[in-house]
N, C-alpha and C positions, 0 to 999 in steps of 0.2 A: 426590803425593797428600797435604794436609790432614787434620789430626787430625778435622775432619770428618766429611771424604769416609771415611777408614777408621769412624767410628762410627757412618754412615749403610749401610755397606757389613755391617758386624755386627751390625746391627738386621736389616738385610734377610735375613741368611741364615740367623739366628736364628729370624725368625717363618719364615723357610722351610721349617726342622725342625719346627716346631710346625704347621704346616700339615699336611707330611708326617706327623707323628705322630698330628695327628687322622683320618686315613685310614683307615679298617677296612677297606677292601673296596669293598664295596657302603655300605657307612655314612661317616657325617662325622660326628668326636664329639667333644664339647667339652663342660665346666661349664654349667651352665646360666646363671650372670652372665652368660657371654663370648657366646651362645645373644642372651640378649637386648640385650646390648653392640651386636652386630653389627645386629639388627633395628633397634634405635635411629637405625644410620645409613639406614634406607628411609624412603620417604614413608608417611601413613599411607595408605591406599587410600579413596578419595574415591567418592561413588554416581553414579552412572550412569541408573538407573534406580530411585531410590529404593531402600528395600532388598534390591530386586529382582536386583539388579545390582553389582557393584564393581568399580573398575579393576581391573588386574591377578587378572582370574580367566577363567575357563572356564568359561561358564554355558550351560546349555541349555533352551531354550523349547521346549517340545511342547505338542501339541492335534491334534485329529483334523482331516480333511480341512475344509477349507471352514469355518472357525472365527474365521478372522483372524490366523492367525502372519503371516504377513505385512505387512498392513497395521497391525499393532502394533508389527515391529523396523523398519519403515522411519520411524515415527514416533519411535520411540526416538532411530532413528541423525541423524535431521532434526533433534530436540529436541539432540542433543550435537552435532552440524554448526552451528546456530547461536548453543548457549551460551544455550537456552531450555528452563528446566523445562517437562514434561507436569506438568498440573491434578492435584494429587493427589502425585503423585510427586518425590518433591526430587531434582536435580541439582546436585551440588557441583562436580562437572569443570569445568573451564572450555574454551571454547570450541575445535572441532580438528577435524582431519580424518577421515574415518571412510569405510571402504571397506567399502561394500555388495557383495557378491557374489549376483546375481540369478540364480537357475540355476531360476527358476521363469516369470517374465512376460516375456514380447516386450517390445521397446522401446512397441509400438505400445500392447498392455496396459499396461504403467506409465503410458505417457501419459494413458490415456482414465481410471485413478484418481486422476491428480492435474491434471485440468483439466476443465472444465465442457463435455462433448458436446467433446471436440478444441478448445476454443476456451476463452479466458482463461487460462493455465496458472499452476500455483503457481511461485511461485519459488523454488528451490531455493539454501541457499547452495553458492560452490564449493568448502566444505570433505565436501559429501554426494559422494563421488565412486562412481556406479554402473560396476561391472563384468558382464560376461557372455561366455558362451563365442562364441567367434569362428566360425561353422559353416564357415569357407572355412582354418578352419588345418591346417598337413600335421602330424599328429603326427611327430617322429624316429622312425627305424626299429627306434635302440637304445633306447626307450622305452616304457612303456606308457600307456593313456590314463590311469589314474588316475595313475602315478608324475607324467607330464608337467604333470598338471594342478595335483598339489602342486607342482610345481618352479614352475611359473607363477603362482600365487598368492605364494609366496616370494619372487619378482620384482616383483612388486606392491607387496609391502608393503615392499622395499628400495624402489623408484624414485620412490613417495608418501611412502613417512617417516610412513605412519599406523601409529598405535596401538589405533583400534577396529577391529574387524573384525566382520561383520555376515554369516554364511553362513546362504543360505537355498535347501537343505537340505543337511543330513546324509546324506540318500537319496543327491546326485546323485557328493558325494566319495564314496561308497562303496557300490557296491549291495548290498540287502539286508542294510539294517545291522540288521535285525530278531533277525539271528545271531551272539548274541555273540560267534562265534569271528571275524567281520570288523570287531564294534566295536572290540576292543583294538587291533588296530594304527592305524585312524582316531584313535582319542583320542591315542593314543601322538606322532603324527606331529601333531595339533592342541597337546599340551602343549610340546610341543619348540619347536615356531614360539612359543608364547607363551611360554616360556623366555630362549628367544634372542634376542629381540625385542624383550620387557616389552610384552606385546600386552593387550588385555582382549575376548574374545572368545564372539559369543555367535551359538552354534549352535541352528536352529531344527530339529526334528526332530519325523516324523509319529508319533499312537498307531497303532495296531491297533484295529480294533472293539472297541468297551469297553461295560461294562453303564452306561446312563446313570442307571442309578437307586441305583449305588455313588458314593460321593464317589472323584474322583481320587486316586491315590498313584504311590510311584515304578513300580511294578510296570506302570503303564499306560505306561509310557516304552518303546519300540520297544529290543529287544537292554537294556533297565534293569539286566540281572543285570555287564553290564561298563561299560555308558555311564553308572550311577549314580556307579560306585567313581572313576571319571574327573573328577569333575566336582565342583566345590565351592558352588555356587549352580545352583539347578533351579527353574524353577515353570512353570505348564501354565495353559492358556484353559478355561475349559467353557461349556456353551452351557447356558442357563436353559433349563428346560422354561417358565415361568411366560410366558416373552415371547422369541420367535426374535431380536427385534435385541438382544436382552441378553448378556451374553457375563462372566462370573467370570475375575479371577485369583489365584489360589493359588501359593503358597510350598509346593514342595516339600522342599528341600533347602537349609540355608544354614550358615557359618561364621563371618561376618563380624561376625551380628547375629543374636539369637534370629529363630524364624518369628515371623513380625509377619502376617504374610496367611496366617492356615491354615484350618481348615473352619469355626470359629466366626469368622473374620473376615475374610474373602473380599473384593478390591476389585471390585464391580463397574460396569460401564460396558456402555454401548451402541456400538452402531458406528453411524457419523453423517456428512454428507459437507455440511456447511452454506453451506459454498462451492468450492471448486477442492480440497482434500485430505479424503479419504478417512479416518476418524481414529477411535480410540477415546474418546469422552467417559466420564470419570470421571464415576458418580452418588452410589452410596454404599456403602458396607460393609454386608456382610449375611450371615447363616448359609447356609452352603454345602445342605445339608439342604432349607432353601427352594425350592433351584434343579433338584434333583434330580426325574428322574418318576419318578410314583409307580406302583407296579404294581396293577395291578387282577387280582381273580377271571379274566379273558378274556386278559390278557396272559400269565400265570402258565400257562394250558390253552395258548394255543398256542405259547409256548413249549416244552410237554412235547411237544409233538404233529412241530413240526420236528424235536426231539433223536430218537425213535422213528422219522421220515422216514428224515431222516438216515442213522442207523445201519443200516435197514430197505433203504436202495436201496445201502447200500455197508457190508458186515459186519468190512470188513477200516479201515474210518475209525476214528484214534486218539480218546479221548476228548478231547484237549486241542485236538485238528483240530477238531472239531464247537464246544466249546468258544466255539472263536476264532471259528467262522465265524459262530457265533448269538450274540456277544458277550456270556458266560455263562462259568460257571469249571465245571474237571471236575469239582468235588464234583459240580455241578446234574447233570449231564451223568450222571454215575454214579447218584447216587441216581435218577433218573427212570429208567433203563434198568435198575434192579434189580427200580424197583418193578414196570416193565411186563414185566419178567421173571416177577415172583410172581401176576401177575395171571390 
């Protein structure tokens, strides 16, 4: 062995102690120089979807039913499939593969959104590669369906060598993620895969009945009290009262970048199908406030009138159960039953 080889051999076991000694435990602890010594060697993280989005993160899109989560991440994942910004939104990634996971449309429903009555079809590049559950597969015995189902998505993203991942929903990996105690181990097991991976990942997830005449926040995020602290980029769809094909999005949650789209600056678009693909057209930025409805004298009475139903055919229902179901928060719930109390 080479005067070298021995001083390339005592650098090595050298930072090996310093390795070892930055180890606390559960922590890794070093200078802050060495902190950002070490970040210097990553890339910087490039957008995705404008600031909406950034490689290397875990983001989640929510909106109530029927809003367009969907027909917005398959655009996304198109717009990064072929290395073409969305109007509006900057793409700096360059062109790559991207694994949609569809756990919501039939092949046949995707079809009839991206071609004209089954006939003309869009063409997709072959870097958009759609996934979906196989209804004829035999789960293992020593398995469960949700274990198997991660372990198969795993395999996925080994045998394609993709780095976006595009899960639509959050419901189907794990039912009833509405309860924080089954969101943490879902994020848990979605941060790991983007860990070990270098994945950039963006999970679509439903609200709850929400009051449409509140501006969105994180709070309307389904299980938000564990799926918030999970996630480093968040923003949500809402639907304009002013005009049903209108559709706002907001910035809930970001790191990368200040909020750039929050309630005074909302992007919104329409949803639009001008020829074979389904799509959000960007129009313009506008006050969140705008979009919201407004409540009237008659809205306000029978709102009070279902909370006294309510409680009135079932005495043992929680305030926060009525709550949820009249899309309404328990203060309302409580003061209205106080006051038909003193009445």
């Amino acid at each position: 062995m080479g005067i070298d080889d021995l001083l390339t051999e005592v650098e090595t076991l050298e930072n090996g102690f310093l390795n070892s000694d930055e180890s606390k435990g559960l922590f890794t602890v070093k200078p802050a120089n060495k902190w950002i010594e070490l970040a210097k060697t990553r890339p910087i993280p490039k957008m995705l979807f404008g600031e909406l989005w950034f490689e290397n993160e875990l983001c989640i899109l929510f909106a109530d039913t029927n809003l367009g989560k969907s027909i917005l991440a398959v655009q996304i994942g198109n717009s990064i499939s072929k290395g073409e910004f969305i109007n509006g939104f900057t793409l700096e990634a360059i062109k790559q593969p991207i694994l949609y996971f569809d756990f919501e449309l039939s092949d046949k429903q995707f079809e009839n959104r991206y071609s004209i009555n089954f006939d003309q079809h869009y063409n997709f590049d072959d870097n958009f590669i759609r996934v979906e559950i196989n209804p004829d597969a035999d789960i293992p015995a020593n398995e469960t369906f949700e274990s198997y189902l991660n372990n198969s998505l795993e395999r996925s993203i080994i045998d394609t060598d993709a780095k976006i991942l595009i899960i639509d929903n959050l419901t189907y990996l794990k039912n009833e993620t509405e309860k924080s105690k089954d969101a943490l181990p879902l994020m848990k097991h979605l941060k790991a895969l983007k860990s070990k991976y270098g994945l950039s990942i963006l999970a679509l997830a439903h609200t709850p009945k929400r009051d449409l005449t509140k501006p969105i926040t994180r709070n309307d995020l389904a299980g938000s009290k564990m799926l918030i602290n999970f996630v480093v980029i968040c923003f949500s769809i809402g639907e304009s009262n002013t005009d049903k094909q209108l559709r706002y999005i907001k910035q809930i949650k970001a790191r990368n970048t200040e909020i750039i789209y929050d309630t005074e600056n909302v992007a919104v678009c329409q949803i639009d199908k001008p020829h074979n693909f389904l799509e959000f057209e960007f129009v313009d930025y506008g006050n969140e406030n705008e979009h919201l409805r407004q409540v009237s004298k008659e809205d306000k009475e029978m709102l009070e009138s279902n909370i006294i139903e309510l409680k009135s055919s079932n005495p043992n229902i929680s305030f926060g159960d009525i709550a949820k179901q009249l899309g309404t928060n328990k203060m309302k719930v409580k003061r209205t039953l106080d006051k038909y109390s003193k009445s």
